[in-house]
C-alpha positions as a LaTeX table, in Angstrom:
\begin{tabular}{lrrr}
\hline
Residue & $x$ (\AA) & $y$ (\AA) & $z$ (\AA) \\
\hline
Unk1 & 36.65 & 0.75 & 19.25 \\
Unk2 & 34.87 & $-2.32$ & 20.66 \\
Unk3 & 36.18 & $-2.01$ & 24.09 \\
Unk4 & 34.57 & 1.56 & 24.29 \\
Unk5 & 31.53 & 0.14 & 22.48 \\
Unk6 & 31.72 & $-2.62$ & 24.89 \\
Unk7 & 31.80 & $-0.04$ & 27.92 \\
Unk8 & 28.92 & 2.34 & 27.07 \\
Unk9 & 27.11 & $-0.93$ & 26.40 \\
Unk10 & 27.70 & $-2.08$ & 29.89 \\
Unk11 & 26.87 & 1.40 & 31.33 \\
Unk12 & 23.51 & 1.33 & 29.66 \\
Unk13 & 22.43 & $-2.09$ & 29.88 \\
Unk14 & 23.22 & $-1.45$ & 33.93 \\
Unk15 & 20.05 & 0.07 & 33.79 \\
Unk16 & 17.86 & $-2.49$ & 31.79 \\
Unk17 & 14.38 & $-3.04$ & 33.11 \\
Unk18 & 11.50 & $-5.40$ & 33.06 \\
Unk19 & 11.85 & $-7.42$ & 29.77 \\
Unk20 & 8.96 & $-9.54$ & 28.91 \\
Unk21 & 8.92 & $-12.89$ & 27.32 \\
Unk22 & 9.19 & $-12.59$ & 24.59 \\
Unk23 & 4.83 & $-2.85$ & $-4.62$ \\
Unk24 & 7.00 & $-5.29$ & $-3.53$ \\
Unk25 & 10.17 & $-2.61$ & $-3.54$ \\
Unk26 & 7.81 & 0.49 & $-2.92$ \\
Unk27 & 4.49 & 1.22 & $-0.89$ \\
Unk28 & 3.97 & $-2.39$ & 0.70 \\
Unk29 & 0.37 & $-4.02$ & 0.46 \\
Unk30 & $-2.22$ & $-2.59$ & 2.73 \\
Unk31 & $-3.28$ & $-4.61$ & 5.76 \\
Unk32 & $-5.72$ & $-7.03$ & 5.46 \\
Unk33 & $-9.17$ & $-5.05$ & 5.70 \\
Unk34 & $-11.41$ & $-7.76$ & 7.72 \\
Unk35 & $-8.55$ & $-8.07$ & 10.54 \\
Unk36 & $-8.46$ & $-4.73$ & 10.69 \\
Unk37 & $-11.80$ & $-4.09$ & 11.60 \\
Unk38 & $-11.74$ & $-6.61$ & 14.21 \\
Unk39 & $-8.91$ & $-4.18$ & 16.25 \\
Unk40 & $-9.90$ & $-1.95$ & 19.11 \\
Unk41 & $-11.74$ & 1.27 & 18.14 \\
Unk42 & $-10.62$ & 4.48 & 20.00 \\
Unk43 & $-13.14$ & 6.85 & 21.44 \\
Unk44 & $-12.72$ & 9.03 & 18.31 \\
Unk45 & $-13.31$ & 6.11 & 15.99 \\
Unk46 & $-10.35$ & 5.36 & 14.70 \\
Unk47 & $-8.46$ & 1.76 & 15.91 \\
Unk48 & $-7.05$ & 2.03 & 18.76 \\
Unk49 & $-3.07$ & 1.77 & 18.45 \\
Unk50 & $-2.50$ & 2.27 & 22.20 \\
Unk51 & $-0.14$ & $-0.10$ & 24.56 \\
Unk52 & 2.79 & $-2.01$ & 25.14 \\
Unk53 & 4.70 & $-3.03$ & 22.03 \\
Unk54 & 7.88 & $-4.86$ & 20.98 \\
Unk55 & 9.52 & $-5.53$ & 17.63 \\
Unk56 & 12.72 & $-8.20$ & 19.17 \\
Unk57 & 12.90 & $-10.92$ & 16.65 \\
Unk58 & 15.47 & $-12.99$ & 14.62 \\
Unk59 & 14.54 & $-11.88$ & 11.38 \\
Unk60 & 16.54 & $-8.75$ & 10.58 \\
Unk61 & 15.76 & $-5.69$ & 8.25 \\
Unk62 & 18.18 & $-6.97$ & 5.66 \\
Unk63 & 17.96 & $-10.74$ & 4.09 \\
Unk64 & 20.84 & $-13.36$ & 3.94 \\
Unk65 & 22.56 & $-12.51$ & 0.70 \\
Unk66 & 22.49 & $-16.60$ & 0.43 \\
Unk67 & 18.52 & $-16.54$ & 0.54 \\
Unk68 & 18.52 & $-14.41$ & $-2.66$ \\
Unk69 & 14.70 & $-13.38$ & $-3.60$ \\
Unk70 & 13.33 & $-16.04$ & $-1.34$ \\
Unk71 & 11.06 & $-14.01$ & 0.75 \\
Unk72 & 9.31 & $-16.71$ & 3.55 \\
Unk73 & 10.80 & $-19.09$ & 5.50 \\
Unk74 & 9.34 & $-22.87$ & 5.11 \\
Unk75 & 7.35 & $-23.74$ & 8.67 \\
Unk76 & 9.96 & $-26.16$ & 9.69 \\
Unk77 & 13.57 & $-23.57$ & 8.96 \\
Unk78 & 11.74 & $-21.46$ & 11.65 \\
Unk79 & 10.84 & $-23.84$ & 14.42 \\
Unk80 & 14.79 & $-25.05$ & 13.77 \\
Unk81 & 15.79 & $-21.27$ & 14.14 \\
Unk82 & 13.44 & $-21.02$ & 16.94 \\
Unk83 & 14.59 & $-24.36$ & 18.86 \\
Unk84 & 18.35 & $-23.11$ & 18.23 \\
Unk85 & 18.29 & $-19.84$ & 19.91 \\
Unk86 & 16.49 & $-21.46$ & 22.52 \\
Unk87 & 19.49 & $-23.86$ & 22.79 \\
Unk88 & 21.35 & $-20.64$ & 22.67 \\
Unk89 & 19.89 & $-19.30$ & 25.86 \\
Unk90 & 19.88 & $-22.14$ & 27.71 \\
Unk91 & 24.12 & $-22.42$ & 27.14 \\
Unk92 & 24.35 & $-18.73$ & 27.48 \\
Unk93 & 22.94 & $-19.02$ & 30.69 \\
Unk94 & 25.08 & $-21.65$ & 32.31 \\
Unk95 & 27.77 & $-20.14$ & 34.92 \\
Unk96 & 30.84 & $-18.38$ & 33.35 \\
Unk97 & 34.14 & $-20.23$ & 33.97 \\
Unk98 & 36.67 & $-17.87$ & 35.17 \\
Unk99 & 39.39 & $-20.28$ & 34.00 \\
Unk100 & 38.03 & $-20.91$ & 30.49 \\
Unk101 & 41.09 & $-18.59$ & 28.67 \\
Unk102 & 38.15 & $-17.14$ & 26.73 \\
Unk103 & 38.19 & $-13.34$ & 27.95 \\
Unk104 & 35.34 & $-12.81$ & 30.76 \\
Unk105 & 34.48 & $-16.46$ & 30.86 \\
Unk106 & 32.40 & $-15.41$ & 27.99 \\
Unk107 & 31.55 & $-17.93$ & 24.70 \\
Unk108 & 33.90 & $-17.82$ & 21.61 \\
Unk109 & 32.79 & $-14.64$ & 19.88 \\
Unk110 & 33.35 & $-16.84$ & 16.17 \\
Unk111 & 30.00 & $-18.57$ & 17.31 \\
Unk112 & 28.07 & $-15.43$ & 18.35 \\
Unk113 & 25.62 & $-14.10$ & 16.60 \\
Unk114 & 27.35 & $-11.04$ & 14.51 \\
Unk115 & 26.07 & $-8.13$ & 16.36 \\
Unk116 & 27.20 & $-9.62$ & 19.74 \\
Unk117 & 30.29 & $-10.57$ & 18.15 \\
Unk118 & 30.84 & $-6.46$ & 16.79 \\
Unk119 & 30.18 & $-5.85$ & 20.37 \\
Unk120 & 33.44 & $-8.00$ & 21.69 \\
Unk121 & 30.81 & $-10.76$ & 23.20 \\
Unk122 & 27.93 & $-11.02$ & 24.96 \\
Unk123 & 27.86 & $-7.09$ & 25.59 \\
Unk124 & 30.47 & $-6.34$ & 28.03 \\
Unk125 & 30.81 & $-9.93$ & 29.37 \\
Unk126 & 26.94 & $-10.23$ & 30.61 \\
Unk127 & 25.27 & $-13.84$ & 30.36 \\
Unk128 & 22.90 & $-14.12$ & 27.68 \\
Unk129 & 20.19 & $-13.66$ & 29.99 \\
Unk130 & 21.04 & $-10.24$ & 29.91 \\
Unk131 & 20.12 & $-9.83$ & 26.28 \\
Unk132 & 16.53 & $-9.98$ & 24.39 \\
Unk133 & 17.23 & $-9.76$ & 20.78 \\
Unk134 & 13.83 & $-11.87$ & 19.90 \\
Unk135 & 13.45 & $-15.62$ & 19.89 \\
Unk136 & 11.22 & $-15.96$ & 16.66 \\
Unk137 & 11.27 & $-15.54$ & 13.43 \\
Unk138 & 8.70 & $-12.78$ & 12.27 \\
Unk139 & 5.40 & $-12.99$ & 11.01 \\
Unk140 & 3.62 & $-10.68$ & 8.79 \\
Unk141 & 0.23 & $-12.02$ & 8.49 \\
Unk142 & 0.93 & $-15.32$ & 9.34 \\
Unk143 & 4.47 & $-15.59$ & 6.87 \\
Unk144 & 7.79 & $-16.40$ & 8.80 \\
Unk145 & 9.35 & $-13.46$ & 6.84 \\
Unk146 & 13.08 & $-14.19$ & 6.09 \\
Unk147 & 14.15 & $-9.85$ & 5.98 \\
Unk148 & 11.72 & $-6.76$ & 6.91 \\
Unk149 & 13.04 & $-5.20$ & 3.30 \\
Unk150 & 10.03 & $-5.91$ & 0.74 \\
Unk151 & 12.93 & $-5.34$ & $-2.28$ \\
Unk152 & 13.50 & $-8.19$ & $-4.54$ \\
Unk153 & 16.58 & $-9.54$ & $-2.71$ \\
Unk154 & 15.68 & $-8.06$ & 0.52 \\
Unk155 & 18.62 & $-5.92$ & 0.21 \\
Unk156 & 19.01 & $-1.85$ & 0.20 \\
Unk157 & 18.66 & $-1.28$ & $-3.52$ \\
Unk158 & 21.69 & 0.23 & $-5.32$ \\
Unk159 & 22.41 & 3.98 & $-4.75$ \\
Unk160 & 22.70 & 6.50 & $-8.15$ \\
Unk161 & 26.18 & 7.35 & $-8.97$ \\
Unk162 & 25.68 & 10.48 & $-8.14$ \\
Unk163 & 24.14 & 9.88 & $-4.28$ \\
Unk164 & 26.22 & 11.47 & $-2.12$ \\
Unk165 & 27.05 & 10.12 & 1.19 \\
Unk166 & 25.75 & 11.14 & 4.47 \\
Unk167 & 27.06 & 10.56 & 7.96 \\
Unk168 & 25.51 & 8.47 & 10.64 \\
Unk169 & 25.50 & 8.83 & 14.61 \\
Unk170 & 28.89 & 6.76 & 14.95 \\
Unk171 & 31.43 & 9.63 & 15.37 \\
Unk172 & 34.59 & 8.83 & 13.49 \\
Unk173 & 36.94 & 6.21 & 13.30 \\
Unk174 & 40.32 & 5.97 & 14.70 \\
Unk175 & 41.77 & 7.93 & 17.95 \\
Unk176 & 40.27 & 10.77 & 16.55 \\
Unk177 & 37.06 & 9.92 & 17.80 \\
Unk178 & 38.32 & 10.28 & 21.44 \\
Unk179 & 38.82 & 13.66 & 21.61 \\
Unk180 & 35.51 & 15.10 & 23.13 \\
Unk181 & 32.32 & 14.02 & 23.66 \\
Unk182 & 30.36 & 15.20 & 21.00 \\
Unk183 & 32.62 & 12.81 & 18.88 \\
Unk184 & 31.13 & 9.76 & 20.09 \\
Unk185 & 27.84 & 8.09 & 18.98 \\
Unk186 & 24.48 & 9.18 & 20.26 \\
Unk187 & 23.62 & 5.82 & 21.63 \\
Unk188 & 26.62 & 5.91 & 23.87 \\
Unk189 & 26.07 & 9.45 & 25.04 \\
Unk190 & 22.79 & 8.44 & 25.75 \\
Unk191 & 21.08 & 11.32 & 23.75 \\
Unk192 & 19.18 & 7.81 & 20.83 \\
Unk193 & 18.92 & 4.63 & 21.49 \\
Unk194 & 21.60 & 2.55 & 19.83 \\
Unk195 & 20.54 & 1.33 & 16.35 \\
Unk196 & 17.14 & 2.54 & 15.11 \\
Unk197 & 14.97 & 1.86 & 17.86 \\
Unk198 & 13.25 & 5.42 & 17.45 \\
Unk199 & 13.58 & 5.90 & 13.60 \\
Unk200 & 12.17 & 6.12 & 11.73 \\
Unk201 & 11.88 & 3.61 & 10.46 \\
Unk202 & 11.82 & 2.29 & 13.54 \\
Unk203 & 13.97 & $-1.00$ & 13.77 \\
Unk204 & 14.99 & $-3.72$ & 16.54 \\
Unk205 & 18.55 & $-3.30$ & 17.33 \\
Unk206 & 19.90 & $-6.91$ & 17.60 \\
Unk207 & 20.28 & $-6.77$ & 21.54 \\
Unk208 & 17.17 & $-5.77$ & 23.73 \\
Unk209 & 14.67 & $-3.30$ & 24.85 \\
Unk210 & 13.13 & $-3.02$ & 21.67 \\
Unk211 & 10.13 & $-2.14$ & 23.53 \\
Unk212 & 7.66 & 0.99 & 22.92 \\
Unk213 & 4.55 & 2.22 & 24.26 \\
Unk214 & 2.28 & 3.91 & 22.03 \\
Unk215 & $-0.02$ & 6.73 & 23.59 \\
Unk216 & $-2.96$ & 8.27 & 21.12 \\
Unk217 & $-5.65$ & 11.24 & 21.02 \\
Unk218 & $-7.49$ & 12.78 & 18.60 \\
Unk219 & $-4.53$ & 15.67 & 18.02 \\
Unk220 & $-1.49$ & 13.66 & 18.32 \\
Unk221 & 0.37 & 10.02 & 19.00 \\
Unk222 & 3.20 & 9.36 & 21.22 \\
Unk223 & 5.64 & 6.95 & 20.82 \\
Unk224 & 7.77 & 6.26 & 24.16 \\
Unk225 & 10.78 & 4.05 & 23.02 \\
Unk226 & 12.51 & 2.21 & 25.86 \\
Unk227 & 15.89 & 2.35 & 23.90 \\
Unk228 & 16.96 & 5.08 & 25.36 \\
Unk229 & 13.58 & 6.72 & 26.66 \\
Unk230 & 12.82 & 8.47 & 24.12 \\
Unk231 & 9.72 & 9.95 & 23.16 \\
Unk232 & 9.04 & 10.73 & 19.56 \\
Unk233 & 5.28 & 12.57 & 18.74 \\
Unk234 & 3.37 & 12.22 & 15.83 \\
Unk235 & 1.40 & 15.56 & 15.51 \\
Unk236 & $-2.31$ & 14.47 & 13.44 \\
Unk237 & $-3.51$ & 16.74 & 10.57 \\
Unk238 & $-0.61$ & 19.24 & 10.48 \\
Unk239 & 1.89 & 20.84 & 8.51 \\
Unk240 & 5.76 & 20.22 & 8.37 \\
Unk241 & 7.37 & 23.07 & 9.53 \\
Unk242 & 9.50 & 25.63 & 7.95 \\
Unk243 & 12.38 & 26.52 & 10.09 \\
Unk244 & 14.87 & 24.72 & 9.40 \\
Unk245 & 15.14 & 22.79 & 12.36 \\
Unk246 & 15.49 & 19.00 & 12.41 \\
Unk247 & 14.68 & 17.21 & 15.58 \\
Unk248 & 16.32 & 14.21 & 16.21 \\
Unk249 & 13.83 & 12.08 & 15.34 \\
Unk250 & 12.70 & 14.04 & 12.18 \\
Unk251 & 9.19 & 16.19 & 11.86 \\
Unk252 & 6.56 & 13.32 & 11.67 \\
Unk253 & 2.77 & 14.20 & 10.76 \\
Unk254 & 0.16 & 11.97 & 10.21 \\
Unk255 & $-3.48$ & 11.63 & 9.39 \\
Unk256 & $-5.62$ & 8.49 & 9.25 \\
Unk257 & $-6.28$ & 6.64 & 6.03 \\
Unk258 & $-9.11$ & 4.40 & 7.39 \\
Unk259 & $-8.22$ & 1.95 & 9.27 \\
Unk260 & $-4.79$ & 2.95 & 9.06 \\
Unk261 & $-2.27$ & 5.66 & 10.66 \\
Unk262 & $-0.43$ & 7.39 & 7.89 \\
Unk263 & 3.02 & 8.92 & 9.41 \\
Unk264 & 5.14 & 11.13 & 7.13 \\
Unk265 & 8.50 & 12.09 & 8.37 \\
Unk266 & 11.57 & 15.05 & 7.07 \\
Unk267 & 13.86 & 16.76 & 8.48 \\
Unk268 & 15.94 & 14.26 & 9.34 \\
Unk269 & 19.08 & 15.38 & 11.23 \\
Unk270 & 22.42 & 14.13 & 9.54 \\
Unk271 & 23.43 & 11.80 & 12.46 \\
Unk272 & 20.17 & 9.92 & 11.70 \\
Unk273 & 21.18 & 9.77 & 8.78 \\
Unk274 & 19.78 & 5.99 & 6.86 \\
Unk275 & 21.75 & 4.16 & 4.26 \\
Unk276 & 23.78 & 7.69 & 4.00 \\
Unk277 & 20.35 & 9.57 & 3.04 \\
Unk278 & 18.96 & 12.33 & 5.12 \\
Unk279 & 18.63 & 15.80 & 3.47 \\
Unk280 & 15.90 & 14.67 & 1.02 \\
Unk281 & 14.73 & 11.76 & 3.18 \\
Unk282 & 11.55 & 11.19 & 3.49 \\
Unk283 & 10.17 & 8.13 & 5.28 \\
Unk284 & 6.25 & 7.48 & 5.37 \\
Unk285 & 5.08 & 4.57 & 7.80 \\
Unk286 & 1.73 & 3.07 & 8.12 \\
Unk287 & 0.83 & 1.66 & 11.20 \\
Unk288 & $-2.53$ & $-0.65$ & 10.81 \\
Unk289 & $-3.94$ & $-2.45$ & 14.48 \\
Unk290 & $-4.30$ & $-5.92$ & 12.80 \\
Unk291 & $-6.15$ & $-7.77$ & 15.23 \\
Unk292 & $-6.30$ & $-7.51$ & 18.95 \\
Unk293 & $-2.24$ & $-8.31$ & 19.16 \\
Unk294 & $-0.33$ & $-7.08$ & 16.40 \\
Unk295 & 0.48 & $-3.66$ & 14.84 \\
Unk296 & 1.40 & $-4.04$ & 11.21 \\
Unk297 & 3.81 & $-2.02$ & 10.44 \\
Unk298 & 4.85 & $-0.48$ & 6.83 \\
Unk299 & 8.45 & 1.81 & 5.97 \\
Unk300 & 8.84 & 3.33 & 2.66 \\
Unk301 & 11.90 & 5.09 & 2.12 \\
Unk302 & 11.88 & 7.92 & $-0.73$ \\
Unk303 & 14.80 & 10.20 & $-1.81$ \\
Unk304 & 15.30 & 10.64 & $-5.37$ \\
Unk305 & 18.55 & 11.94 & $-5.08$ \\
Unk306 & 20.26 & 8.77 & $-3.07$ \\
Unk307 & 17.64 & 6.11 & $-5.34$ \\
Unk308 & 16.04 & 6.01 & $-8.47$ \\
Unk309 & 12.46 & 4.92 & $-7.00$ \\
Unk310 & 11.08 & 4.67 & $-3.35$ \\
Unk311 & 11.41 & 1.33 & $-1.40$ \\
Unk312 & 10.65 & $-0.18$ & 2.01 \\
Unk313 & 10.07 & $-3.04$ & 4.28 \\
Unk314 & 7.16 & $-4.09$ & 6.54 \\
Unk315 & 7.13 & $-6.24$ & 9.84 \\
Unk316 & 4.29 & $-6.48$ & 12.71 \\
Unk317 & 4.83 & $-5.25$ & 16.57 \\
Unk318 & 3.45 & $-7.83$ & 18.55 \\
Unk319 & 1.65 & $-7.02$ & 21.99 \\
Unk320 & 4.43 & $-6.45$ & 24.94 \\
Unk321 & 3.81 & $-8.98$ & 27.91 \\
Unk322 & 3.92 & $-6.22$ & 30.57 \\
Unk323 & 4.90 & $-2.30$ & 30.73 \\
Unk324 & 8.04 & $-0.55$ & 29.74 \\
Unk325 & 9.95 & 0.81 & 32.77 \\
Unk326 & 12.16 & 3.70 & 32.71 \\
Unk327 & 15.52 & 3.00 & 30.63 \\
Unk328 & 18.01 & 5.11 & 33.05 \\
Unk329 & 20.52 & 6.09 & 30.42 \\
Unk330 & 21.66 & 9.79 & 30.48 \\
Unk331 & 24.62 & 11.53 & 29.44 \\
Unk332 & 27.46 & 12.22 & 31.24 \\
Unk333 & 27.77 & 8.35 & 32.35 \\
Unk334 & 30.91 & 7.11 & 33.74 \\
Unk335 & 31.59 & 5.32 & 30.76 \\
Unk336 & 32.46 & 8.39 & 28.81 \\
Unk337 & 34.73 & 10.06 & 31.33 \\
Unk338 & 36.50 & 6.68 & 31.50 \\
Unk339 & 36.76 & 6.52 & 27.44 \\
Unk340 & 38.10 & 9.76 & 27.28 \\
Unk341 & 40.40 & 9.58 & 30.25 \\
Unk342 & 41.70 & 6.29 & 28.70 \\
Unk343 & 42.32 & 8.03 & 25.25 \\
Unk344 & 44.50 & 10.94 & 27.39 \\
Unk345 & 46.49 & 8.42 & 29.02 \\
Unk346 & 47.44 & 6.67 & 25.30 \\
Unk347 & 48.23 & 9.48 & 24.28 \\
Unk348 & 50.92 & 10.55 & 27.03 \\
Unk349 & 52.14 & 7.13 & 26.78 \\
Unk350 & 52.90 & 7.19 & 22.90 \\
Unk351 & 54.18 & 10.57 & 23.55 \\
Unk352 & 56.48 & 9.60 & 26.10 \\
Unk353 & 57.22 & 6.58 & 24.12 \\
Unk354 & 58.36 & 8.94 & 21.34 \\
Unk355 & 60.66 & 11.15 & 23.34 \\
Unk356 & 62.20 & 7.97 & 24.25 \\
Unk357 & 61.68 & 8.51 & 28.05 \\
Unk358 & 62.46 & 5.47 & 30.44 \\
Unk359 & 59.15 & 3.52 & 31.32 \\
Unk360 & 57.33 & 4.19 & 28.47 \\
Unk361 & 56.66 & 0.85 & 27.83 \\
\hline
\end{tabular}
């Protein structure tokens, strides 16, 4: 399972482009009213949300279980996280050695980080310079925050007994997930990015591009997402619709609460499913122009048959150093033929193997 994550990694991130330098358990706080009203105004009035965005930073959605309810980082834990992945660039960097016994020339994956570690190393043997998962630690107004999740423990609370589970974009387990392509996870087909780079919520995914450009009028907002160019619109003052149908991204409608883009999302397809909830999802995000710089941003989650009360998380995009390029991931790669192909030829080997024909070895 790594080795084909590890291959329709390496087919995608062939195509990476620029990459800049980088109610506590319910409805979070609202944004801090005087920054607000020092954003950019639109020509309709409302603040301006359009630009280049990224959300690539250490902290991740989820806190350190060892952390318990400690919520902030002290100023100096995040210039030593800061200086170490800095460190960690720098030796990532260096030239591979061919002779090294580690497979690829590539660093011992026990001192990865964990999602480059899931991945079999530095994502299909690429130096680190390849990757952008976020060198800092993030702020929300001005806090180095230690998890996005606003919970108590900055953990997903606990799910009712009588949640039941969903399903995910990760195909199955086991050989079994070989067998065609519609098996295999949307980020590798190229249909989502991988993670929850689109959303919502929308979330970093741990290894880079977790860039977006945000496009707004008076009817509607666009949301370009580099990971894996998709585009995911907001429609403004409308109605969720009726059909049946559930778009990949959900059926998001919004309206403006003053200062602040209100963004209600259902219809959430099963493969999106989050935490195993997706029927009764419903995730409303605020998005708030805090300043000339930053987008706070504001997730909560609400399904009262998965959780007994609605809870979310909150983080702030920071302005994108440059533009977002097109991501040239489409389906049909060569890593999936390849995948496939290789899951044929295992299978006529352990066949062969168990008609006891000579060479099956």
């Amino acid at each position: 399972m790594n080795r084909a994550l590890i291959l329709a990694l390496g087919t995608a991130i062939c195509a990476v482009p620029f990459v800049a330098s980088a109610a506590d358990d319910a409805k979070p706080a609202p944004a801090k009213t005087a920054s607000a009203a020092k954003a950019p105004m639109a020509a309709d009035g409302h603040p301006d949300l359009s630009g280049y965005w990224s959300n690539a930073t250490l902290t991740r959605e989820v806190r350190p279980a060892s952390l318990g309810t400690k919520s902030v980082y002290t100023a100096e834990e995040a210039r030593k996280m800061e200086a170490e992945v800095t460190q960690e660039v720098a030796d990532g960097n260096k030239p591979t050695d061919p002779n090294s016994g580690v497979e690829g020339g590539k660093e011992d994956p026990k001192k990865l980080r964990p999602e480059f570690a899931a991945a079999g190393g530095d994502v299909g043997g690429y130096n680190r310079g390849w990757l952008d998962p976020g060198s800092s630690v993030m702020r929300v107004r001005g806090e180095p925050r230690t998890s996005f999740l606003t919970t108590p423990d900055g953990q997903v609370p606990k799910r009712l007994a009588s949640a039941q589970t969903g399903g995910g974009g990760f195909g199955r387990g086991g050989m079994g997930s070989f067998d065609n392509p519609e098996n295999r996870s949307l980020g590798e087909r190229c249909i989502l990015g991988f993670g929850r780079n689109a959303g919502p919520p929308m979330l970093p995914n741990g290894f880079y591009n977790n860039n977006y450009e945000f496009v707004q009028t008076p009817d509607s907002v666009a949301i370009v997402v580099e990971m894996v160019h998709d585009t995911r619109i907001i429609r403004l003052n409308a109605q969720h619709r009726t059909d049946g149908v559930r778009p990949w991204m959900g059926d998001s409608v919004g309206h403006w609460e003053g200062k602040t883009l209100v963004v209600e999302t259902t219809n959430i397809p099963q493969s999106q499913a989050y935490n195993g909830a997706w029927k009764n999802l419903k995730v409303t995000e605020r998005f708030t122009r805090d300043g000339d710089n930053r987008v706070l941003y504001q997730y909560t989650i609400d399904d009262p048959t998965t959780w007994a009360k609605p809870w979310g998380g909150e983080y702030e995009f920071y302005k994108l150093q440059g533009i977002v390029y097109e991501y040239a991931c489409h389906e049909g790669n060569y890593a999936l033929p390849g995948m496939l192909g290789g899951a044929r030829r295992q299978e006529q080997e352990a066949a062969a193997k168990a008609a006891g024909k000579p060479g099956a070895e």
